[in-house]
C-alpha atoms as one frame of an Amber mdcrd trajectory, in Angstrom:
protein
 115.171 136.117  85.594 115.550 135.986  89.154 113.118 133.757  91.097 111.810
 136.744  92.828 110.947 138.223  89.390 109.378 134.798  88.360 107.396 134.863
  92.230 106.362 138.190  92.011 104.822 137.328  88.282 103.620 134.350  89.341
 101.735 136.008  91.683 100.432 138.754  90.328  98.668 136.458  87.663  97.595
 134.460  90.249  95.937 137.545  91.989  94.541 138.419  88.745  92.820 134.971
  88.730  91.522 134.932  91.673  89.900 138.548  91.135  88.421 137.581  88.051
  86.336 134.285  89.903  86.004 136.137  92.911  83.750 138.793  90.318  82.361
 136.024  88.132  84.257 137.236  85.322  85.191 134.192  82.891  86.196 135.904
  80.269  88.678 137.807  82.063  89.432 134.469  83.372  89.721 133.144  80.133
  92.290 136.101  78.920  95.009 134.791  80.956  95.302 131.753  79.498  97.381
 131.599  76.158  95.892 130.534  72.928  97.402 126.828  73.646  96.476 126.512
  77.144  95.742 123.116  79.245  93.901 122.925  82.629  94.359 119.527  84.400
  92.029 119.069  87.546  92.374 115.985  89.430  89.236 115.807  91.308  89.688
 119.679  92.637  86.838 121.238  90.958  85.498 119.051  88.928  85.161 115.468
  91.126  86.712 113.856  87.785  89.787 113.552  86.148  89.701 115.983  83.444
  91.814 118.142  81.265  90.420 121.030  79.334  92.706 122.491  76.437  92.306
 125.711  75.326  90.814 129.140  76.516  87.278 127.926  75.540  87.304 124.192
  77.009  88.955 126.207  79.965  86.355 128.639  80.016  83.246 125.864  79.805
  84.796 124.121  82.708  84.693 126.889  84.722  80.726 127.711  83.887  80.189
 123.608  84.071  80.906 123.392  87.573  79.514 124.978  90.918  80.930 128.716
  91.583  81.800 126.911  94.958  84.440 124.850  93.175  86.237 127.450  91.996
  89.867 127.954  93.426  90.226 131.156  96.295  92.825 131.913  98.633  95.357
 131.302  95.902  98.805 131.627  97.496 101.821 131.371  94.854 104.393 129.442
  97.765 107.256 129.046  94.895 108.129 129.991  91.629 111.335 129.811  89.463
 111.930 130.749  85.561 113.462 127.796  83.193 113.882 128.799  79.427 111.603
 131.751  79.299 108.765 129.371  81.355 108.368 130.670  84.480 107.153 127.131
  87.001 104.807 128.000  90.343 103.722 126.035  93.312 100.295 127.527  94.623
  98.255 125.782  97.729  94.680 126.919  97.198  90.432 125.925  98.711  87.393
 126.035  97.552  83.966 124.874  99.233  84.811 120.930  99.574  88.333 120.544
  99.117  92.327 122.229 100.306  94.506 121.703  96.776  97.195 121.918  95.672
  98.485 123.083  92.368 101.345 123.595  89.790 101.159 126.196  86.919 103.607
 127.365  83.850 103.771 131.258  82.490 105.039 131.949  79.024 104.650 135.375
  77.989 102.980 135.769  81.330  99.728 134.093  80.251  98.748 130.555  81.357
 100.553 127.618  79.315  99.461 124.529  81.706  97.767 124.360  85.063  97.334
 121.474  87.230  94.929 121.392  90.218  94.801 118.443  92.615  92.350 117.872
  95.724  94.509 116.995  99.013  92.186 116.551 101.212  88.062 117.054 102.553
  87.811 120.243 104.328  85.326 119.023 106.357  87.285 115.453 106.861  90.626
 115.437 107.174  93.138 112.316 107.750  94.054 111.889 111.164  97.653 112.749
 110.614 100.234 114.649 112.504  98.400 116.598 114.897  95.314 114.922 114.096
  96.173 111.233 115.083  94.094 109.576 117.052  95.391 109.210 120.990  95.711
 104.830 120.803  94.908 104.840 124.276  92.371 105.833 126.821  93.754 106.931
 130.134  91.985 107.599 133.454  89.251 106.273 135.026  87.119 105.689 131.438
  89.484 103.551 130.575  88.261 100.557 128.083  88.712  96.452 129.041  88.757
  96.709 125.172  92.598  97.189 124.380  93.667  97.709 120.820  93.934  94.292
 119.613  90.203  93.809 121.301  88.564  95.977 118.542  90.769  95.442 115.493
  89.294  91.704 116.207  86.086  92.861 116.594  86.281  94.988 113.528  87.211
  92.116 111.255  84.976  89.472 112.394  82.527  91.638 111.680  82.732  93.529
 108.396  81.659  91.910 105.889  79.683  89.325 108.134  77.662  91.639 110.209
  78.620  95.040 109.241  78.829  95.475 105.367  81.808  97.474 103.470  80.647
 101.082 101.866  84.278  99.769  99.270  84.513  96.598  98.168  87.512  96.025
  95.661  88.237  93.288  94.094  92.222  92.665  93.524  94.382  92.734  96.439
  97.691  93.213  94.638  99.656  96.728  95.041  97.143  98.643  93.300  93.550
  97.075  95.524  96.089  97.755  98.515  97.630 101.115  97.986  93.680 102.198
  97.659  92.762 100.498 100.597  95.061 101.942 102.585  94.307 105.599 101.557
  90.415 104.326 102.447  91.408 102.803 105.872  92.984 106.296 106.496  90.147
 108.290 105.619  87.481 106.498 107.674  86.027 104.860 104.769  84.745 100.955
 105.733  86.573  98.902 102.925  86.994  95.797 102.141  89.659  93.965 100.544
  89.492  90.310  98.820  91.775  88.175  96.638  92.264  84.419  95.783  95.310
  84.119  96.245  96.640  82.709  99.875  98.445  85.428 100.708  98.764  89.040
 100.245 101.722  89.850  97.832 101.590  86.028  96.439 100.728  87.911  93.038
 104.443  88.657  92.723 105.645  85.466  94.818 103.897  82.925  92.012 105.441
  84.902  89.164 108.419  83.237  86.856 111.763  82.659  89.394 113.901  85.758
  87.723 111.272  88.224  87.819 112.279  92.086  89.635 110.603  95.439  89.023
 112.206  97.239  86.080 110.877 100.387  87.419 113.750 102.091  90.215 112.792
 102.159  93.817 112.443 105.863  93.593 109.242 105.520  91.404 107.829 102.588
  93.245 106.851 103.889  96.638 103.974 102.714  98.320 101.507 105.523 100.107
 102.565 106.580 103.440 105.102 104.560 103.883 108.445 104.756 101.782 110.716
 101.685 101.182 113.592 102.697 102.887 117.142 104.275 101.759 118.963 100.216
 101.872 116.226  98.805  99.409 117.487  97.908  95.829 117.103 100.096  93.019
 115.034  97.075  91.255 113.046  95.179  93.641 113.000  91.199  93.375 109.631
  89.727  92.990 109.718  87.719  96.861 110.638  90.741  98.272 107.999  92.632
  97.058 105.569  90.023  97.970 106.801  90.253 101.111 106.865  94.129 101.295
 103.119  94.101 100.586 102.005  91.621 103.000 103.809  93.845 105.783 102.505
  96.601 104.669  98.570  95.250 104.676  99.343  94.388 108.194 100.966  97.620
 109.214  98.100  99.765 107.506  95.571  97.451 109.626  93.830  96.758 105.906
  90.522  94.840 106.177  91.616  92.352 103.571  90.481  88.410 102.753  92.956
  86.331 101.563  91.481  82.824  99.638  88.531  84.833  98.727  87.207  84.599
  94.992  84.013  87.002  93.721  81.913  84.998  91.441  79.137  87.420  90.381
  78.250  90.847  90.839  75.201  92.628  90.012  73.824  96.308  90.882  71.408
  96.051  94.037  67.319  96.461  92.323  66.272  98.319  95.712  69.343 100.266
  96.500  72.153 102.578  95.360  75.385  99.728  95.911  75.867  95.875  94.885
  75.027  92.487  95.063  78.469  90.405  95.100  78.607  86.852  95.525  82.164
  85.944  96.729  83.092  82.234  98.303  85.582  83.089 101.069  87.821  79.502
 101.613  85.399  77.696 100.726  82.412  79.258 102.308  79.975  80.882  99.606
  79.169  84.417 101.144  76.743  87.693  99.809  78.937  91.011  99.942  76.880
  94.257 100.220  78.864  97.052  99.362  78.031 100.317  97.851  80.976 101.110
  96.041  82.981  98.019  93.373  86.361  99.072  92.692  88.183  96.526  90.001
  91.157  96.848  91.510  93.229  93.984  88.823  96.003  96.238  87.748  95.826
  98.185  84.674  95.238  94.761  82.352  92.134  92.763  81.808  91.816  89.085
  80.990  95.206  87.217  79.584  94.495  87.405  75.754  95.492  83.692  74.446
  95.499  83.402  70.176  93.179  80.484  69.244  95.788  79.386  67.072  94.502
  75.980  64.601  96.602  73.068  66.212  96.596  74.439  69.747  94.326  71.390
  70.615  96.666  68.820  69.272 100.288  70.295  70.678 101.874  67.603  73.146
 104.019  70.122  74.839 102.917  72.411  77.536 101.050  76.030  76.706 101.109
  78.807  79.212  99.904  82.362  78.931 102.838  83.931  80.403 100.893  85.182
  83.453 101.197  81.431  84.471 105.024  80.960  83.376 106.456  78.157  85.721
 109.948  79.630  85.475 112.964  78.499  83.532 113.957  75.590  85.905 110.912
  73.416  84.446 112.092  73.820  81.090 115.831  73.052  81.258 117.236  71.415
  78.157 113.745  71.925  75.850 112.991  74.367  73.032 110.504  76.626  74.120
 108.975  78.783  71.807 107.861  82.301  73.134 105.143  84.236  71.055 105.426
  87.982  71.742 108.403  90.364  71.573 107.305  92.614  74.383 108.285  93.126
  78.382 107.342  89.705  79.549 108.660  87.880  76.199 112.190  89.288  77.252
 112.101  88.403  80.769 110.912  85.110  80.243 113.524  84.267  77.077 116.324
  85.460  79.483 114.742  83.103  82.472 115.208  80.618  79.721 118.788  80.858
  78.519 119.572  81.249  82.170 118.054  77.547  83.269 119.959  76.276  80.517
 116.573  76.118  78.132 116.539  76.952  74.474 114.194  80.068  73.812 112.761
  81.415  70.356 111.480  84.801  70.533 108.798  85.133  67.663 108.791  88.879
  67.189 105.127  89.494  65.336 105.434  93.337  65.280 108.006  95.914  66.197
 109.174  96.664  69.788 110.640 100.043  71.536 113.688  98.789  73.510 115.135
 101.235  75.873 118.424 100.349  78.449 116.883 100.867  81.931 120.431 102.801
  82.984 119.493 105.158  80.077 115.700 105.532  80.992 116.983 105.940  84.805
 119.197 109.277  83.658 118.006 110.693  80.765 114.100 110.723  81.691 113.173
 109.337  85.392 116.507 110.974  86.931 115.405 114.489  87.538 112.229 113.114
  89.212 112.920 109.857  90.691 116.364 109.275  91.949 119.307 109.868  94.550
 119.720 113.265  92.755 116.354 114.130  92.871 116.128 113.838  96.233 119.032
 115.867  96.931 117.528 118.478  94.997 114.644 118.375  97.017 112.509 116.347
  94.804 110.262 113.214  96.937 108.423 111.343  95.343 105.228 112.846  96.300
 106.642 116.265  94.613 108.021 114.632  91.600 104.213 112.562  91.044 102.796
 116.253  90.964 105.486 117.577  88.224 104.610 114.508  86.150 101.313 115.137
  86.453 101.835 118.716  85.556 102.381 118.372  82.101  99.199 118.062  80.222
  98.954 114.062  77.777  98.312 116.367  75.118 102.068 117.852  75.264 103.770
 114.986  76.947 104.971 113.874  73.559 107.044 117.135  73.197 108.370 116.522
  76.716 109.916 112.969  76.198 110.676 112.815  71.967 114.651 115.166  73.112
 115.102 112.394  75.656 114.331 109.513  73.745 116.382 111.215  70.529 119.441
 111.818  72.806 119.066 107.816  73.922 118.776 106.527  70.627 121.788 108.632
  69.893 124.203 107.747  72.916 123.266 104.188  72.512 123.510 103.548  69.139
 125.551 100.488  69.008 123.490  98.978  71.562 120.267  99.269  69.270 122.798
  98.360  65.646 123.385  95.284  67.539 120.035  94.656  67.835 119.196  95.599
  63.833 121.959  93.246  62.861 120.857  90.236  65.002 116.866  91.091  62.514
 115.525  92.693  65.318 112.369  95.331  64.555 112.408  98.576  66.640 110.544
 101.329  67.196 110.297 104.613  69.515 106.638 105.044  69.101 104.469 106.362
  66.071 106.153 109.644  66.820 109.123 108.530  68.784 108.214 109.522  71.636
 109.368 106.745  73.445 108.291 104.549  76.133 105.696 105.876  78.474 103.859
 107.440  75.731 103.733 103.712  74.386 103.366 102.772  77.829  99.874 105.292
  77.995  98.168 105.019  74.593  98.323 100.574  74.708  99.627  99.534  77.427
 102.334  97.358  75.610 104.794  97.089  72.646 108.022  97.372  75.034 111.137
  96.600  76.827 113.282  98.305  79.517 116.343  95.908  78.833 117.902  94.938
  82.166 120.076  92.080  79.987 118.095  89.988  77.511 118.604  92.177  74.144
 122.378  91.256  74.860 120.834  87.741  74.675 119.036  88.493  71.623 121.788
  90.218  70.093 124.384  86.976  70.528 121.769  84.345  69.364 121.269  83.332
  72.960 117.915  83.655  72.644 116.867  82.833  69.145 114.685  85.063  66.890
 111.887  84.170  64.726 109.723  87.547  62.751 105.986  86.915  61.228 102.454
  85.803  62.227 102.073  82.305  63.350  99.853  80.144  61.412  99.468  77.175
  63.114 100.720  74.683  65.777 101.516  70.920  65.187 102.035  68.430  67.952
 106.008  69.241  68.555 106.772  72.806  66.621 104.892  76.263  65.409 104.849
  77.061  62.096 104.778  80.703  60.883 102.651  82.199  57.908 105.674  82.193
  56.024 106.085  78.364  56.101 108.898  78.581  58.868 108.730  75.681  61.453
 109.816  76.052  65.059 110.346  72.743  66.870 108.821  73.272  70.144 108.596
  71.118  73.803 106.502  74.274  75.000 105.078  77.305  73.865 104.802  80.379
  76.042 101.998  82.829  74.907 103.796  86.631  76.069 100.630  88.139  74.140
  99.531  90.427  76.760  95.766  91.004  77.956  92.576  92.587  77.102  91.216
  95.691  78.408  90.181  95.812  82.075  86.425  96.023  81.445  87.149  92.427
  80.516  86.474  91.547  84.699  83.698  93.323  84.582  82.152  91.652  81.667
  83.494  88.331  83.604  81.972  89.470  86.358  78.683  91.338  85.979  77.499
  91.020  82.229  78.748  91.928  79.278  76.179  95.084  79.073  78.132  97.083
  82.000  81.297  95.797  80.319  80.142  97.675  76.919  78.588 100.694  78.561
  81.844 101.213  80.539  83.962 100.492  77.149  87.555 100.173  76.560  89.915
 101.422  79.763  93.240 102.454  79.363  94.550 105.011  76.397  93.978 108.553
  75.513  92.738 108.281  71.876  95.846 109.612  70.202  95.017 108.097  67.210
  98.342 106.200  67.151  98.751 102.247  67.028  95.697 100.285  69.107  95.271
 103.319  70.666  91.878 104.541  68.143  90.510 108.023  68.519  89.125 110.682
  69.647  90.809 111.947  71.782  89.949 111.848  75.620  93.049 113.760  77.201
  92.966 111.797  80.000  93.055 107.713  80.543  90.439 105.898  79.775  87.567
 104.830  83.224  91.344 104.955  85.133  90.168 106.285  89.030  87.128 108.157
  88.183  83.863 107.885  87.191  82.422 105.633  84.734  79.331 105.331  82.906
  78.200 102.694  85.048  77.952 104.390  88.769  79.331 103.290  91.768  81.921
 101.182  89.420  85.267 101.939  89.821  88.538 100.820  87.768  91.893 101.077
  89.785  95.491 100.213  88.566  98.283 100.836  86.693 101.959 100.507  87.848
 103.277 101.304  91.104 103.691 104.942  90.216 100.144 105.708  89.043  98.860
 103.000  91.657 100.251 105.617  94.801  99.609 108.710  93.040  95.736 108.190
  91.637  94.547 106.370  94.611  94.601 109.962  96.502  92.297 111.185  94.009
  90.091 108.286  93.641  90.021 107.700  97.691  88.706 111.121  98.189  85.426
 110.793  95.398  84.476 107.512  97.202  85.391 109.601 100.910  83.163 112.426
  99.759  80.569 109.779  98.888  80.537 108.066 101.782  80.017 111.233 103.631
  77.735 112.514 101.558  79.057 115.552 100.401  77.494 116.491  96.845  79.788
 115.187  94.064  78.706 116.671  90.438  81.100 115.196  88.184  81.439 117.423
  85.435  82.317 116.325  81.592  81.613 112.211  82.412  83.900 110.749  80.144
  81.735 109.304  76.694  82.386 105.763  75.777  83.555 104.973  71.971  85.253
 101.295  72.290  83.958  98.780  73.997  86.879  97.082  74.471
């Protein structure tokens, strides 16, 4: 098929959509969907994050929300036909929002649709032909300059005036969404205990880069650019972010710790108690965003013997680096990301690691995750094909979680089959793998838990040659120099590293507020697929990730750099619309089932 046959079918259903709103027609709407049909909105009609699957989910969704939400002046801008699946681009309003959508045809009924708010119709970013002047020229002209007001503005918010957004996290995730805030004209207010913005990187173990490419890792609105490295070292990124909260003009306190939060009695916002350097302050903002990446709380075994170990013990969140531990046995529990990376830190400052592997692990080569699944979306190729990284987030988000799984399981078979001595070595040296409960590979692992994997970037070779030593099983115990296993095997140990991940995020919030909000938010993170510590039922969307929760006016933001760009769009524009007061009905608010 030509890709004017796929346009001109792409638009003629879309005409046929829009008739059938335009009349009020849902079932007619409803007939151009297939039998197995997904419709992903992302804040567009239904100020959530929301995917309904099938004719009738897609039908209630419709009825559920206003008639003014409904998508008009659908224009098809693209379209092209891949394996009898014909893809379009369509820009499209309705009474609150301009969007912007992707949709698949088989058969020439629906298969997937994605809708996405862009922007406020009534409040759009200054950008392009909408940036403000920067200087006032004439005989009006201000004493003020620039630098004047920016002062002004933050010595007094916060102090004087208070922020509509607090968040609470100032790594890339509280700053990507503060920058999409400052942008919008939302007051916002950043805060973090740690010196510096970017130290969250800068304080991590010596060795530690991004395993994700450059490609994927953009910040919003402004791109790294074409010299940076394809994996970006820890300093450098610390670096890159404190730039970047000074170039973006972000309202953000460094040395800044919230102790307690609690919803205001006599108003709509919060009470948060914060002590900036020092100085105990009351924070009155109407939003909370837990901004603390996509993990809660470092989850630490209270192992018998713990109390009576004369080494050191260190969640490996607070990993000194390998240079502390040069010539000792170190004993790392957990077989996952940061058990890898910290082994390999290890071997490389001349320290003797033991990786105790507890369950299996998916282990993909990050040159064979680069070309056989980011490549057509995030790389040099992509972007000669046309493909930023805006445009890629949009494809990615295209494809329904429900489906996903059929997307990745070819890639991930064709890996496991072109690097098949790579993952024997690994089987020989007793090392458990897995590709996921239905091999679908790594970000499907990534999605449902949040853990139980490695890109390698060097330390399976390590594994594989006994560099870093392996140990399988539960551990029992600890003495005062070794761990001992359930099955009786004792590792001598100076130190002990616990690489045992973290809780969910509602964690903070229990930490924070109470432990009631904590449990009426529930669990965060996962789609309830049912698969391994990712229970049921199914949501079809993340887990209280940048939208609504059951607690209002709390907010959870986070998630790698990827999802960090890409979500804060969506969740910047609920809290703009909020601020403004435009009405936001949110419609199927997520239930909660796990409380953590």
């Amino acid at each position: 098929m030509s890709s004017n046959e796929a346009l001109t079918q792409a638009q003629q259903w879309s005409e046929a959509l829009e008739q059938a709103l335009s009349e009020g027609d849902i079932p007619s709407a409803m007939q151009l969907f297939g039998e197995e049909s997904f419709w992903r909105d992302l804040t567009a009609l239904t100020w959530n994050l929301h995917t309904s699957e099938g004719r009738e989910h897609i039908g209630n969704m419709l009825l559920g929300v206003d008639r003014g939400a409904w998508p008009r002046n659908i224009n098809v801008t693209s379209a092209n036909e891949v394996d009898g699946v014909i893809e379009a681009w369509y820009t499209f309003e309705n009474d609150a929002i301009h969007g912007l959508g992707l949709f698949r045809l088989r058969d020439g009924l629906c298969w997937t649709i994605l809708s996405t708010a862009q922007s406020l119709r009534e409040f759009p970013e200054p950008a392009g032909r909408l940036r403000e002047l920067g200087a006032e020229h004439g005989s009006s002209m201000s004493k003020e300059n620039w630098l004047d007001r920016r002062v002004a503005q933050q010595q007094s918010l916060g102090i004087t005036e208070q922020p509509y957004t607090l968040i609470i996290g100032g790594g890339q995730g509280g700053i990507g969404l503060a920058a999409r805030l400052k942008r919008m004209g939302v007051p916002t207010l950043v805060i973090d205990k740690h010196p510096r913005p970017g130290d969250q990187w800068r304080s991590r173990y010596h060795s530690l880069a991004l395993h994700d490419p450059v490609w994927y890792d953009h910040m919003p609105y402004i791109e790294f650019p074409d010299h940076w490295p394809v994996f970006t070292p820890k300093d450098k990124m610390g670096d890159w972010l404190e730039s970047y909260t000074k170039l973006m003009e972000l309202d953000y306190w460094s040395l800044t710790e919230a102790t307690s939060a609690r919803q205001d009695p006599d108003g709509e916002g919060w009470i948060v108690e914060v002590v900036r350097d020092g100085v105990p302050l009351t924070l009155h903002p109407t939003q909370l965003v837990l901004a603390t990446g996509m993990s809660g709380i470092p989850n630490i075994p209270k192992y018998p013997g713990a109390d009576i170990f004369e080494g050191e013990q260190n969640h490996s969140s607070t990993h000194p680096g390998g240079e502390h531990y040069a010539g000792k046995k170190v004993v790392v529990i957990g077989a996952n990301n940061s058990a890898h990376d910290i082994c390999a830190d290890l071997v490389q400052n001349g320290a003797n690691p033991t990786m105790i592997q507890r369950s299996s692990t998916h282990i993909v080569k990050s040159e064979s995750l680069m070309k056989h699944v980011l490549g057509g979306l995030y790389s040099e190729e992509a972007l000669a094909a046309g493909i930023d990284h805006n445009k890629a987030d949009l494809i990615f988000a295209s494809i329904p979680y429900k489906v996903l799984p059929e997307f990745h399981k070819p890639a991930f078979a064709k890996i496991r089959e072109l690097d098949a001595d790579f993952y024997k070595s690994l089987e020989d040296a007793g090392f458990d793998l897995d590709f996921g409960d239905d091999d679908s590979g790594l970000f499907l692992k990534y999605l449902r838990r949040g853990s139980g994997y490695y890109i390698n970037i060097g330390a399976s070779e390590l594994v594989a040659d006994g560099s870093i030593a392996l140990a399988k099983g539960e551990v029992s115990h600890l003495t005062k120099n070794s761990v001992v296993l359930a099955n009786g095997t004792e590792l001598p140990a100076d130190a002990v590293v616990y690489a045992t991940g973290y809780g969910s995020m509602n964690g903070w919030a229990a930490k924070l507020i109470s432990q009631e909000v904590a449990d009426a938010v529930g669990k965060c993170w996962g789609l309830g697929s049912e698969t391994t510590k990712d229970p049921g039922p199914w949501q079809g969307e993340l887990r209280n990730m940048w939208k609504p929760t059951k607690v209002k006016n709390l907010w959870f933001h986070g998630g790698n750099l990827h999802q960090s760009r890409h979500y804060s769009k969506y969740l910047g524009l609920q809290l703009k619309a909020r601020y403004e007061g435009l009405e936001t009905p949110v419609y199927a608010l997520a239930e909660t089932y796990h409380q953590s």
